[in-house]
C-alpha positions as CSV (number, residue, x, y, z in Angstrom):
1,X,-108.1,-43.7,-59.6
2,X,-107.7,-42.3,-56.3
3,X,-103.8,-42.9,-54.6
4,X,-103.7,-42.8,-51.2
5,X,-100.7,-43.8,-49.3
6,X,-100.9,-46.8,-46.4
7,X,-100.9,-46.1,-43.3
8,X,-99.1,-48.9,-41.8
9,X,-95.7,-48.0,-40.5
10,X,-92.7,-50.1,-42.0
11,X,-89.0,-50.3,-40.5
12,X,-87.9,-48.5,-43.9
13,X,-90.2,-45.6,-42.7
14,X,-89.5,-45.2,-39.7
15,X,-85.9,-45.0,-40.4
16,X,-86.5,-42.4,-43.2
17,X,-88.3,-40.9,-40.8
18,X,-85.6,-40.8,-38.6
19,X,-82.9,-39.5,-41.3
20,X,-85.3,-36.7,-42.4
21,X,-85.8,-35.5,-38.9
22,X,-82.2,-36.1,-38.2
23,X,-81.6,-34.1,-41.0
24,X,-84.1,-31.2,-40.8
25,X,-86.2,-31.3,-37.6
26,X,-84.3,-31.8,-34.7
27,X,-87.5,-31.3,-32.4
28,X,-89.6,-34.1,-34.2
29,X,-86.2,-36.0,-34.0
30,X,-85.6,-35.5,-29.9
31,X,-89.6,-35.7,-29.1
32,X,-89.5,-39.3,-30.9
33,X,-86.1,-39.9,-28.4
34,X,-87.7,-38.8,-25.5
35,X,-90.7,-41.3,-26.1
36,X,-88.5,-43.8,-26.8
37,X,-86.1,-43.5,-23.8
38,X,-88.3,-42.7,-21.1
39,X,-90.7,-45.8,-21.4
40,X,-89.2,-49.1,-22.8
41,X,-93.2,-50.2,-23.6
42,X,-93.1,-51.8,-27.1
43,X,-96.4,-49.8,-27.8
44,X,-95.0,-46.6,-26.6
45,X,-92.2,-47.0,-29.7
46,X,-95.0,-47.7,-32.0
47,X,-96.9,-44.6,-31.2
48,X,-93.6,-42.6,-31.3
49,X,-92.6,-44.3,-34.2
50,X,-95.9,-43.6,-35.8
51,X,-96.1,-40.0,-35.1
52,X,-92.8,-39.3,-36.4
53,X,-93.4,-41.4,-39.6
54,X,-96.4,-39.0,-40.2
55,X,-95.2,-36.0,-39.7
56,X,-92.3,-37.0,-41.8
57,X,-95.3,-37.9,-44.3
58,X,-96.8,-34.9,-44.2
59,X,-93.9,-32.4,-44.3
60,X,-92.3,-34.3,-47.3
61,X,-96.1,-34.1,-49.2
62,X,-96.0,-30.4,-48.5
63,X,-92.4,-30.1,-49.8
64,X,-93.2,-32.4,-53.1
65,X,-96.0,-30.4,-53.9
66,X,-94.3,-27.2,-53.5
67,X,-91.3,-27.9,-55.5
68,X,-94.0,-29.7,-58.6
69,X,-96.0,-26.0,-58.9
70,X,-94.6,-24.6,-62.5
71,X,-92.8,-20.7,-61.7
């Protein structure tokens, strides 16, 4: 069976998100803030919010699958 991951964008995401970029990406974490603050448009946060929720996705997928490979 083939898993694929949603691509809907929860709260909990976003706010994982948030902690990983927080955390280890300060760029991803201030490019997300500057969308944010510079336009109060509730579809401006979603896109901002979805953008950092994949590139949280994809760097975390890329880190799993490193650490998984036997030495």
């Amino acid at each position: 069976m083939d898993e694929r991951r949603s691509t809907r964008v929860t709260r909990a995401d976003v706010r994982a998100a948030l902690m990983w970029a927080l955390e280890r990406d300060r760029e991803a974490l201030l490019a997300h803030r500057d969308a944010v603050h510079s336009n109060k448009s509730d579809l401006t946060r979603r896109r901002a919010d979805k953008a950092l929720v994949e590139q949280w996705r994809a760097r975390t997928a890329d880190t799993e699958q490193d650490t998984s490979r036997p030495e």
